[in-house]
C-alpha positions as CSV (number, residue, x, y, z in Angstrom):
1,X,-24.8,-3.7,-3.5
2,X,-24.8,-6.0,-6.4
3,X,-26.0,-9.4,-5.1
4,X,-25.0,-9.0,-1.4
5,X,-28.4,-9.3,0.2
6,X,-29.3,-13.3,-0.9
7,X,-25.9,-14.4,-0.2
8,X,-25.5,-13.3,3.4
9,X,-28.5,-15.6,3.8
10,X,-26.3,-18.5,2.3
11,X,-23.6,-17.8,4.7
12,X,-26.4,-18.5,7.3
13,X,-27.4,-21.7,5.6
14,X,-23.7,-22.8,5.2
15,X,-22.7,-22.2,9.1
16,X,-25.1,-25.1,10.0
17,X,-28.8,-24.3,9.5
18,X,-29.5,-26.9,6.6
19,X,-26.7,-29.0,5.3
20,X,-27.7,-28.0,1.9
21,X,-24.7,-29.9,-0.3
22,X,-26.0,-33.4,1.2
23,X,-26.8,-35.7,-0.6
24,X,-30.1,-37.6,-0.7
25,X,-29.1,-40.9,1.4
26,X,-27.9,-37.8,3.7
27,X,-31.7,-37.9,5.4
28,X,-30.9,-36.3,8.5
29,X,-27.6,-33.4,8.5
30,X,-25.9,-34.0,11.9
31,X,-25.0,-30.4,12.0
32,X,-28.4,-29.3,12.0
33,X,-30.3,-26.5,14.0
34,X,-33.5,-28.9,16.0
35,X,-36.3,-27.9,14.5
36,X,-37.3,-26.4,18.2
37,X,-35.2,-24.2,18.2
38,X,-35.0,-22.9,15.2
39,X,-38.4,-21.8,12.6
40,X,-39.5,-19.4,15.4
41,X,-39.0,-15.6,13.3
42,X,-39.1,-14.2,10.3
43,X,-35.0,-14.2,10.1
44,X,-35.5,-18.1,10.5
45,X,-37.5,-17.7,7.9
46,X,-36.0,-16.1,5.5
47,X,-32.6,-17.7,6.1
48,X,-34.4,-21.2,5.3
49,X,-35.6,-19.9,2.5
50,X,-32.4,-18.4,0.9
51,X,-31.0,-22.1,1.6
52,X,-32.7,-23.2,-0.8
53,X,-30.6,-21.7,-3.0
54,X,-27.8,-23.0,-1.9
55,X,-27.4,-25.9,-4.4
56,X,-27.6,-23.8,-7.6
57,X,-24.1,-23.5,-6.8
58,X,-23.3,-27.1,-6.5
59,X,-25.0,-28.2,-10.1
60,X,-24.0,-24.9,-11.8
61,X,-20.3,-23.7,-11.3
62,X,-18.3,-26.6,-12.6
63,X,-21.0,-27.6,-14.6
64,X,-22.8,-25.0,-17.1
65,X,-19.8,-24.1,-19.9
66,X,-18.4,-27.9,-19.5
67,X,-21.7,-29.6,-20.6
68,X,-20.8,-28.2,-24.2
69,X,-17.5,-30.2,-24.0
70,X,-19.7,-33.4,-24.2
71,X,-20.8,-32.4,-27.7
72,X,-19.2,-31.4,-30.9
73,X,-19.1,-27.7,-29.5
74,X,-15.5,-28.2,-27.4
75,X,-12.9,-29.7,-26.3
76,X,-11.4,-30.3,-22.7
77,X,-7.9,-32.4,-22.3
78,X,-8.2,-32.9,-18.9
79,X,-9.9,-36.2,-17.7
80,X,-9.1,-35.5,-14.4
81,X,-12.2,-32.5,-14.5
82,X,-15.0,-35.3,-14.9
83,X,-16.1,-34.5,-18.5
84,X,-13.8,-35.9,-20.8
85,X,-14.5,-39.7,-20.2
86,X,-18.6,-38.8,-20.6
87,X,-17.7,-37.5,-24.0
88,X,-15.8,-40.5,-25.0
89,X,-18.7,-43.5,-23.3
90,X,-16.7,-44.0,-21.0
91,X,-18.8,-42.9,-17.2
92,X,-19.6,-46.0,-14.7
93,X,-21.9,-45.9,-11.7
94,X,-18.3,-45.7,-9.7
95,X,-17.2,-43.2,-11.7
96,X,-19.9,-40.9,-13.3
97,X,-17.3,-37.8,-13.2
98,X,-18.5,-34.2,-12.2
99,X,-21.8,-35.3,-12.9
100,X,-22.0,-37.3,-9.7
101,X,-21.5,-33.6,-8.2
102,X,-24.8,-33.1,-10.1
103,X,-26.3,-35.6,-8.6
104,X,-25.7,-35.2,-5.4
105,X,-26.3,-31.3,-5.8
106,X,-29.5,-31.8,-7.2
107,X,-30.6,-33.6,-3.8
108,X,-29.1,-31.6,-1.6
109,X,-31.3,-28.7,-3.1
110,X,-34.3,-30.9,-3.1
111,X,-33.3,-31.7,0.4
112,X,-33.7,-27.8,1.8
113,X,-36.5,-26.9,-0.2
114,X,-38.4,-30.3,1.0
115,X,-37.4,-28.9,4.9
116,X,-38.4,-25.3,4.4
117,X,-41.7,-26.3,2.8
118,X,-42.3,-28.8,5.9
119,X,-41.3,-25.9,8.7
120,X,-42.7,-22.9,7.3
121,X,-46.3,-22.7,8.5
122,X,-44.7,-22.7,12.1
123,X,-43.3,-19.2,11.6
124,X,-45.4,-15.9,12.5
125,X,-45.4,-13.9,9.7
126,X,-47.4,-11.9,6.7
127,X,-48.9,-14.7,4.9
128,X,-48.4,-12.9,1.4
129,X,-44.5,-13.2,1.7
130,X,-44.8,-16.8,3.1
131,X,-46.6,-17.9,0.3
132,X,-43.8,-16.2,-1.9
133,X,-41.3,-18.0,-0.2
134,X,-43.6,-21.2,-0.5
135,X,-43.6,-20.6,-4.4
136,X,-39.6,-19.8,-4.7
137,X,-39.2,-23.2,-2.5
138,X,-41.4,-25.2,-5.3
139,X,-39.6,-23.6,-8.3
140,X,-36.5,-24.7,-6.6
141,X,-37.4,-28.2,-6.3
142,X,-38.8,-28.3,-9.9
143,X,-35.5,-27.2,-10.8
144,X,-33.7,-29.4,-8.8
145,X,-35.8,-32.1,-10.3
146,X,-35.6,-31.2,-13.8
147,X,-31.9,-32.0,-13.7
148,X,-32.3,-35.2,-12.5
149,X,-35.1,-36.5,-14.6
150,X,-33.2,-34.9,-17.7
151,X,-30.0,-36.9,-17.3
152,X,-31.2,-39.3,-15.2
153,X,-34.7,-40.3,-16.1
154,X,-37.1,-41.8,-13.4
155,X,-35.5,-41.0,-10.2
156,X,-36.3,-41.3,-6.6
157,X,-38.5,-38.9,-5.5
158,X,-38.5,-37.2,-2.1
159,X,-41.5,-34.3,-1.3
160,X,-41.0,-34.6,2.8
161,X,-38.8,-33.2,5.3
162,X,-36.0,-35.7,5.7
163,X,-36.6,-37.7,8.5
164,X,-34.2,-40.9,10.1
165,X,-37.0,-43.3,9.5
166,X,-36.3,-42.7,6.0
167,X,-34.0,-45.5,5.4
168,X,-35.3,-46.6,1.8
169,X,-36.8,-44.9,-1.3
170,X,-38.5,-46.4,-4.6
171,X,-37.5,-45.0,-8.1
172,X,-40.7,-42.8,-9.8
173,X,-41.1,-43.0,-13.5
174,X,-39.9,-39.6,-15.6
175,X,-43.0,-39.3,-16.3
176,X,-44.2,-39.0,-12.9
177,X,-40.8,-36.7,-12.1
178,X,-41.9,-34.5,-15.1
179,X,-45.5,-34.5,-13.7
180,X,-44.5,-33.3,-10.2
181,X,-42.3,-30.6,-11.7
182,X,-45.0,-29.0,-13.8
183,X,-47.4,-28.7,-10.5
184,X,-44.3,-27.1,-8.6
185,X,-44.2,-25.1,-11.1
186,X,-48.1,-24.0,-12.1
187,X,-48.6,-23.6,-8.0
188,X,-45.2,-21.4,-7.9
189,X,-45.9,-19.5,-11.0
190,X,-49.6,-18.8,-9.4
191,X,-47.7,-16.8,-6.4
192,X,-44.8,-15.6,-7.5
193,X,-43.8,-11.9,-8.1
194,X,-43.1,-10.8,-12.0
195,X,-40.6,-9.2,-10.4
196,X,-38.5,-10.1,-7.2
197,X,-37.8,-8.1,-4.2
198,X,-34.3,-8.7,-4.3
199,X,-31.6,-9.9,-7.3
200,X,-31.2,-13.2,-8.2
201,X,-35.0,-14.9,-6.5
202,X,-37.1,-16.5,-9.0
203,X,-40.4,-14.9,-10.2
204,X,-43.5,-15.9,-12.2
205,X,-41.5,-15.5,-15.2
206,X,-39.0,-17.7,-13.8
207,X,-41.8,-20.7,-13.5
208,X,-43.4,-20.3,-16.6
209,X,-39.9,-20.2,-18.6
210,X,-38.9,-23.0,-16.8
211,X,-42.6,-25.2,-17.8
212,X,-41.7,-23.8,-21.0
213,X,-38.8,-25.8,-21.0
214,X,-40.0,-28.9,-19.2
215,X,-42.8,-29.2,-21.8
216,X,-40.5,-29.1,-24.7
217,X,-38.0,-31.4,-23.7
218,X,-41.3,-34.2,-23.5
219,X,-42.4,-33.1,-26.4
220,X,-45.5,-31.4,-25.0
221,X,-45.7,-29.1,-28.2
222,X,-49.0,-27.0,-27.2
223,X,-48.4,-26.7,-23.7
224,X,-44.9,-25.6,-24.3
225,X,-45.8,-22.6,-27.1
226,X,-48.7,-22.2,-24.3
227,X,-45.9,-21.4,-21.7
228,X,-43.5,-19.3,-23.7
229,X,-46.7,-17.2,-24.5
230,X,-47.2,-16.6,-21.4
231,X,-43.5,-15.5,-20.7
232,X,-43.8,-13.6,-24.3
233,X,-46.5,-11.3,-22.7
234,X,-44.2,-10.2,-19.8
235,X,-41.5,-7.6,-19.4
236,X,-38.8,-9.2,-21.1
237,X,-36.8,-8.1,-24.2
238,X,-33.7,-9.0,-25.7
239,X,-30.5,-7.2,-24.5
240,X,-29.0,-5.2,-27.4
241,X,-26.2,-6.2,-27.2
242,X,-25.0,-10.2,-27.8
243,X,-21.5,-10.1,-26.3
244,X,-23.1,-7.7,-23.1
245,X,-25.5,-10.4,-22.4
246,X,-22.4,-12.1,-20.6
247,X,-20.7,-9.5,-18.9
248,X,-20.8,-8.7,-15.5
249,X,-21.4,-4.9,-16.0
250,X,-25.1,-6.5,-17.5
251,X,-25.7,-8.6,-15.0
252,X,-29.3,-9.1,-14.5
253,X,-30.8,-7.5,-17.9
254,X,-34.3,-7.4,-20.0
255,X,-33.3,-10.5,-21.2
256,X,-32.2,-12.4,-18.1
257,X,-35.3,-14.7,-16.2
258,X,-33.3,-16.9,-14.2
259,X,-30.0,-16.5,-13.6
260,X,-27.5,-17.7,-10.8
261,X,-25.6,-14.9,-9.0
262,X,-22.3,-15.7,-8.6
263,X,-20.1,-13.9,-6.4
264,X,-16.6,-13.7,-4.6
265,X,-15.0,-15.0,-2.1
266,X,-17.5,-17.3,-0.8
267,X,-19.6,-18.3,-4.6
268,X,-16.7,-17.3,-6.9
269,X,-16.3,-19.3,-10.3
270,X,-13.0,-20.2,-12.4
271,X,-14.8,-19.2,-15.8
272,X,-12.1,-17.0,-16.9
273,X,-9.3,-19.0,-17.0
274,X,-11.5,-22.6,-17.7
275,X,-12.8,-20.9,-20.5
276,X,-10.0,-18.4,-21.8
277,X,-5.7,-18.6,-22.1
278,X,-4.6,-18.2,-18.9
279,X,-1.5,-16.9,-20.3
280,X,-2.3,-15.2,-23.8
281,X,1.3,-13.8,-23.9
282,X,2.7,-17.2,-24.4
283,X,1.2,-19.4,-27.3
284,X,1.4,-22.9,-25.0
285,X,-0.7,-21.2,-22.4
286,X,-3.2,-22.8,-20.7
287,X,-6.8,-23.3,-21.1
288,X,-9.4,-26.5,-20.0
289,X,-12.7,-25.8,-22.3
290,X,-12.0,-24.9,-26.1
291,X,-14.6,-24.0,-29.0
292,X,-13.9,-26.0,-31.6
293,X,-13.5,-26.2,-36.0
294,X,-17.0,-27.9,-35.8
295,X,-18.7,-25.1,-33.7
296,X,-17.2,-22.5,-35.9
297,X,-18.2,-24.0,-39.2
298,X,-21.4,-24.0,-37.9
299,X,-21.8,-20.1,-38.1
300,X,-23.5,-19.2,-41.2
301,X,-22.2,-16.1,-43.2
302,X,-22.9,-12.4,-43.1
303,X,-25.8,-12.7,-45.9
304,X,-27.8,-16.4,-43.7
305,X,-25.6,-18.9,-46.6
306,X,-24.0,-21.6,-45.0
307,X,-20.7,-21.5,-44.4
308,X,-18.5,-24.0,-46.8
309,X,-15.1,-24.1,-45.2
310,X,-14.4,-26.3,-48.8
311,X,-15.1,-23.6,-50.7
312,X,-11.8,-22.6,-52.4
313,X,-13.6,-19.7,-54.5
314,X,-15.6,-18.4,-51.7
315,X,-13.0,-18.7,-48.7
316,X,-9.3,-18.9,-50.9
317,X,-6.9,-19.6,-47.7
318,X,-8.9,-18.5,-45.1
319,X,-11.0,-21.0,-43.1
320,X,-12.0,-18.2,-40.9
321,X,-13.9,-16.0,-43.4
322,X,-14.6,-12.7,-41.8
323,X,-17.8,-12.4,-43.7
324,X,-19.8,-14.8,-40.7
325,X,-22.6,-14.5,-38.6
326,X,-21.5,-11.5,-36.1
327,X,-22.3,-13.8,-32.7
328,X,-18.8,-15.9,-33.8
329,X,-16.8,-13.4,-33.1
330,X,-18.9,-12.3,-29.9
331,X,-18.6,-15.8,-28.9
332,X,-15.2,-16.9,-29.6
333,X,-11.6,-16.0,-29.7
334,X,-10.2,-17.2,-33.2
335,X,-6.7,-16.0,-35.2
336,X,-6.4,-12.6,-36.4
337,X,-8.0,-10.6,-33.8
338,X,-6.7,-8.9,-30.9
339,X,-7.0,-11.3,-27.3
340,X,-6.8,-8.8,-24.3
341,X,-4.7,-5.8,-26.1
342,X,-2.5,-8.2,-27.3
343,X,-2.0,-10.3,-30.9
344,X,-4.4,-14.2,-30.4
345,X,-1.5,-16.6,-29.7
346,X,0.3,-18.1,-32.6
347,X,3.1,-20.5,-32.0
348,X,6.2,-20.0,-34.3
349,X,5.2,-22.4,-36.7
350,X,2.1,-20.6,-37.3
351,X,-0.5,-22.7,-35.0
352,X,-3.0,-20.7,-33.4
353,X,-4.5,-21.0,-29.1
354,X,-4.0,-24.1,-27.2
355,X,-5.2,-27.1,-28.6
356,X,-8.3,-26.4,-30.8
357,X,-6.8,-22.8,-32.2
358,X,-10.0,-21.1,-30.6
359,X,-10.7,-19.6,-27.3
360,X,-14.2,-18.8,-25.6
361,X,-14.6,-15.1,-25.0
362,X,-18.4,-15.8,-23.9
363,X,-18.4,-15.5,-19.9
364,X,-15.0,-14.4,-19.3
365,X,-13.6,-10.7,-18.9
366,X,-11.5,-11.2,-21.6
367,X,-12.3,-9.5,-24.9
368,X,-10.5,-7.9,-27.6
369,X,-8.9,-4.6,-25.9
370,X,-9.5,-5.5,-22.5
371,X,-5.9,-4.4,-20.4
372,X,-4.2,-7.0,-19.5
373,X,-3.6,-5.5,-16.0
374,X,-7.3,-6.3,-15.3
375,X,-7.5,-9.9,-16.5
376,X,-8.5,-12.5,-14.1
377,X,-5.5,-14.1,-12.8
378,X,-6.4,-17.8,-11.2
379,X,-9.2,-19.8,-9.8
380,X,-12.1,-18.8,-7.8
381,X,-11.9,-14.9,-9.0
382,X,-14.7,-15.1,-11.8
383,X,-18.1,-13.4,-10.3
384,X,-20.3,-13.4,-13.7
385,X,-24.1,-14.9,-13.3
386,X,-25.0,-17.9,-14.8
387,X,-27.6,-17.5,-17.0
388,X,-30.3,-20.5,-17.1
389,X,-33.3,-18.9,-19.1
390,X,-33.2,-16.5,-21.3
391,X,-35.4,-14.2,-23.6
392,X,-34.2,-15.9,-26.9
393,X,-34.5,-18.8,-25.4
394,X,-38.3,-18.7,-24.7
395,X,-38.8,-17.2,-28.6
396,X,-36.9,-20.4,-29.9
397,X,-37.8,-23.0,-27.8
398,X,-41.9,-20.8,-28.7
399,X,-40.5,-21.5,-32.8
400,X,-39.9,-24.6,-32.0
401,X,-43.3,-26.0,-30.2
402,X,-45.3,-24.0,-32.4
403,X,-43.4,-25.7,-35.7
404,X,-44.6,-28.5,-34.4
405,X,-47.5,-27.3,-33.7
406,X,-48.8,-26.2,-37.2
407,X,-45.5,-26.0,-39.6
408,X,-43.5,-22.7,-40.4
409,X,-46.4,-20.3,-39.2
410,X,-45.6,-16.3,-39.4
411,X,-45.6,-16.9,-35.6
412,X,-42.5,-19.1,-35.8
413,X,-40.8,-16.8,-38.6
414,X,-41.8,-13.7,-36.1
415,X,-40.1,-15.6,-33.3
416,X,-36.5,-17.0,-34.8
417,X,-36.1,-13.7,-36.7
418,X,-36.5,-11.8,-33.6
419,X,-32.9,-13.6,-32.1
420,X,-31.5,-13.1,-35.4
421,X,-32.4,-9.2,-35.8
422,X,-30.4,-8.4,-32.5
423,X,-29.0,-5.2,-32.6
424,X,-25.3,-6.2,-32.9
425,X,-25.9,-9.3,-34.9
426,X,-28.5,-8.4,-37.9
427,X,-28.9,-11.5,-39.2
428,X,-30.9,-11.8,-42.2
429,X,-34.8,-13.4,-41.9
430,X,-35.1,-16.6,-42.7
431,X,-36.4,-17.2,-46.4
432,X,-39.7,-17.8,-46.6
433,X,-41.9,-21.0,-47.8
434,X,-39.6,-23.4,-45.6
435,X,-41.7,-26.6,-45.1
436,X,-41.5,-27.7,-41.6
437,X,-38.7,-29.9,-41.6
438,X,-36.7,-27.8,-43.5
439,X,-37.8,-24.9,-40.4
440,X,-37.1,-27.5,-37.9
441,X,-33.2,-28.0,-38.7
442,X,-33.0,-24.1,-39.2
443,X,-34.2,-23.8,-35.8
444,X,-31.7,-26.4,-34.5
445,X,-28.9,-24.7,-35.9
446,X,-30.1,-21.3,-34.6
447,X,-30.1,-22.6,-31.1
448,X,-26.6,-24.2,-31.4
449,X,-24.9,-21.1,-32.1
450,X,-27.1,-18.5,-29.9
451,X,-26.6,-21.0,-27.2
452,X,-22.8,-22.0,-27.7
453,X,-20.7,-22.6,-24.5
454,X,-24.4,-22.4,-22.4
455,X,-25.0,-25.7,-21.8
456,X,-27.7,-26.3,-23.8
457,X,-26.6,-27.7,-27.0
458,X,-26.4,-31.3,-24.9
459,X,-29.7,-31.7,-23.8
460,X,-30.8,-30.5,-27.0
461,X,-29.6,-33.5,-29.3
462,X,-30.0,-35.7,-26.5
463,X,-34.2,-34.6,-26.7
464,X,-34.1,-34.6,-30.8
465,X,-33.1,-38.1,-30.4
466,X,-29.9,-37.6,-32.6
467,X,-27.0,-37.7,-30.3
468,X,-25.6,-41.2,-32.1
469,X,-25.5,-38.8,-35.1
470,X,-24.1,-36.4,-33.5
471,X,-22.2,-37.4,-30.6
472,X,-20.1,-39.7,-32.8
473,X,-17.5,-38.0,-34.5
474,X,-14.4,-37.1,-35.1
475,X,-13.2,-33.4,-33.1
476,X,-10.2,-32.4,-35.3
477,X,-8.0,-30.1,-33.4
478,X,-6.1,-26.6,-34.9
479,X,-4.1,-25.5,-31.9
480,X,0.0,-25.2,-31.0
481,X,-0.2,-28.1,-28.3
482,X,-2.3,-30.2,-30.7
483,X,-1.3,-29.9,-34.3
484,X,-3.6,-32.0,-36.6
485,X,-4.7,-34.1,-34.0
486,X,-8.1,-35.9,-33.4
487,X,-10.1,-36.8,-31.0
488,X,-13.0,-40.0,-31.5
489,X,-15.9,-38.9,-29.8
490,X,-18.5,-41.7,-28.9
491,X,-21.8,-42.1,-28.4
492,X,-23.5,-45.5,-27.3
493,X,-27.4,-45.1,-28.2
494,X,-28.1,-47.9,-25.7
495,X,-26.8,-46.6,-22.3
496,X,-25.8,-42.9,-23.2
497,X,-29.0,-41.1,-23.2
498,X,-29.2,-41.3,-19.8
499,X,-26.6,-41.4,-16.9
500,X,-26.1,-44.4,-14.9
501,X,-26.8,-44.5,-11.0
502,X,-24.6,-43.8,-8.4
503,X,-23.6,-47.5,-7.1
504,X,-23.5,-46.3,-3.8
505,X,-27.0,-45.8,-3.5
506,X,-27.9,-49.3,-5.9
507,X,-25.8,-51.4,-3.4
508,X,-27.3,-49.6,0.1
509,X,-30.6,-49.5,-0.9
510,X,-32.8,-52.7,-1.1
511,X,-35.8,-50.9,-3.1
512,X,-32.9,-49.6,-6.1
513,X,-31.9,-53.2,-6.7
514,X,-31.7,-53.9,-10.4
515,X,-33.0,-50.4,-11.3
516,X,-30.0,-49.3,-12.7
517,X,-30.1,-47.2,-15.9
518,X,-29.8,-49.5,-19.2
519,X,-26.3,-50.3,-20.3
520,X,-24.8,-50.0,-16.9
521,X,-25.2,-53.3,-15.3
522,X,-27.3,-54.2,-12.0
């Protein structure tokens, strides 16, 4: 069955073996299994090992489509969800919103793998599946870690078994986070399968798209087109179809590497109804994370022009020319089109969705004839993976090193046209003789829209070093419960790059005195 056999392992973990939501200050779980009793069998084993999954749920299910609500992607009216404020400046180290859950997730995660790694060797077993295990473990961490040192900076970094001795920690650098991320990952990549035994564990692949994007968001140009190669070379392709990609019937394609399997009761999302109208037969409706005018302008046309939503000959009443880049309408709900067999909502003074006028159809079971008898009804019942790394991915973050690199090389060209040639989307290559700055904003804009509503787009502008550009901004919104309105987004270069500190952990421990992040106090 679809998913079944990694998550019975997580029940395991989750009925008292590991404690795997903890976070970091958390040394020692009081519910633990001693040590002596447990790590005896292979079962030990492998349920310590599967617990190191556990967390991927914590920094991934409220998480992934919301991060594009802190750019100019969407919109969310609920402050209460933890996003909102961080799109307006407003997070504190008392109140850093759902990405405290990060946080804290992050560590917990770090936590297990850290204990597994520590307790392994004590277990009997074939030694070429242990060091598989070993390598999944160190691919966790990495991951765990890249979180953290990508919205956090320099962190505190744990490597050992949690112990109660443990009482303080000292803050490494990012740099020397990043550096003990790319050896998990080059030892993990060096054991791992290229492909897994089972759905859903990491595999060589995995660890070298991962490096891929490690490198790339320092800036590590080489090593990063060095990576993708590497992941270039392997059995991946891109799925044919765009709007498949998200769809649970495709779970688990050419094009997925790493991917976190969802799954009801017990790993359920909301996706569906966070991301879609939860009633689409009634214009008010309901819906928390909404594409937005800016995203949708940023769809080029049919022929690779940029779309002019100005343009009075070009687009005469219609600021939703049907003439665009194909992924829009994979991607998004918009007036016009049919939303689950039925007409998208319009109010009776003509104002389209809920507050932007636009709905997400990416990672929901919503689409344009879908019955209305089989739409997810309320939260907890969405079961579609998460996708981390993808095959386009690796070809544009590849287009993007190797720009830098050397300039608009018919590598890069090869790479960038390849997303844009999907069967299903046929976009138009780009022109040629683009000098490398000019091939540097086209591959920007190509990642915004292939990666819209993935939770990407933020740590993207945040590494090109133009959020204040970006991030400040005015979100006009189209829909019935907003009509004309606006929302100020804002941006404060000198605290906002990075997330502040949990002041729990500055005020308990004496070694993360006055090492809070700039901007938020000591």
């Amino acid at each position: 069955m679809k998913k079944s056999v990694i998550y019975l392992g997580l029940a395991t973990c989750l009925m008292g073996s590991f404690s795997c939501k903890k976070g970091f200050l958390d040394k020692v779980p009081s519910d633990a299994i001693s040590p002596s009793v447990f790590w005896k069998t292979e079962e030990d084993a492998k349920a310590g090992n599967i617990g190191c999954y556990s967390a991927l749920w914590d920094v991934s299910t409220e998480v992934l489509p919301y991060l594009d609500v802190l750019t100019p992607n969407a919109f969310s009216n609920y402050p209460w969800e933890g996003w909102k404020n961080i799109s307006l400046s407003a997070q504190t180290p008392s109140d850093m919103g759902t990405m405290g859950g990060v946080y804290k997730g992050a560590y917990g995660g770090i936590s297990a793998t850290n204990n597994f790694l520590a307790n392994i060797d004590k277990v009997a077993m074939d030694n070429t599946r242990k060091e598989v295990m070993k390598g999944e473990a160190k691919f966790l961490r990495a991951y765990y870690y890249s979180i953290l040192a990508n919205y956090w900076g320099g962190v505190v970094m744990i490597l050992e078994q949690p112990n109660l001795n443990q009482t303080t920690s000292k803050k490494s650098t990012q740099a020397e986070v990043y550096a003990q991320i790319e050896k998990d990952l080059t030892e993990a990549a060096a054991v791992l399968p290229a492909e897994a035994a089972e759905k859903g564990r990491v595999t060589t692949g995995a660890a070298w798209g991962l490096l891929t994007r490690v490198y790339l968001y320092q800036g590590k140009w080489q090593a990063a087109a060095d990576a993708a190669k590497k992941v270039m070379g392997m059995n991946y392709a891109l799925f044919p179809s765009y709007r498949g990609l998200f769809l649970e019937a495709n779970e688990n394609n050419s094009e997925v590497i790493f991917d976190i399997q969802f799954l009801q009761p017990r790993y359920p999302t909301s996706w569906d109804i966070y991301l879609g109208i939860y009633n689409p037969l009634n214009s008010a409706g309901w819906s928390s994370i909404e594409p937005t005018q800016d995203l949708v302008n940023e769809y080029e046309m049919k022929d690779g022009s940029a779309y002019d939503p100005n343009d009075a000959v070009l687009h005469p009443k219609n600021p939703n020319n049907e003439n665009r880049d194909p992924r829009l309408d994979q991607t998004i709900f918009r007036r016009g089109v049919l939303y689950n067999s039925v007409p998208y909502p319009v109010d009776a003074d003509g104002w389209p969705g809920v507050y932007t006028g636009y709905s997400f159809k990416k990672y929901t079971a919503y689409d344009n004839n879908t019955s209305l008898a089989n739409a997810v009804g309320g939260t907890g019942l969405s079961q579609i993976n998460g996708i981390i790394i993808r095959y386009a991915d690796i070809l544009l973050m590849y287009a993007e090193a190797m720009n830098e690199v050397a300039g608009p090389t018919g590598d890069v060209y090869d790479a960038i046209n390849k997303v844009r040639a999907r069967p299903g989307v046929v976009m138009p290559p780009l022109p040629q003789g683009l000098s490398k700055d000019q091939m540097r904003e086209r591959i920007r804009h190509e990642r915004r829209v292939e990666f819209a509503g993935e939770g990407l787009y933020y740590s993207d502008i945040r590494r090109w070093k133009i959020a204040e550009t970006v991030l400040n901004r005015s979100i006009v919104l189209n829909g019935s419960q907003m009509k004309g309105a606006v929302e100020k987004r804002i941006f404060r270069k000198e605290k906002d790059y990075l997330m502040p500190f949990p002041q729990g952990d500055i005020d308990n421990d004496p070694n993360l005195k006055g090492q809070q992040n700039p901007g938020y106090g000591q």
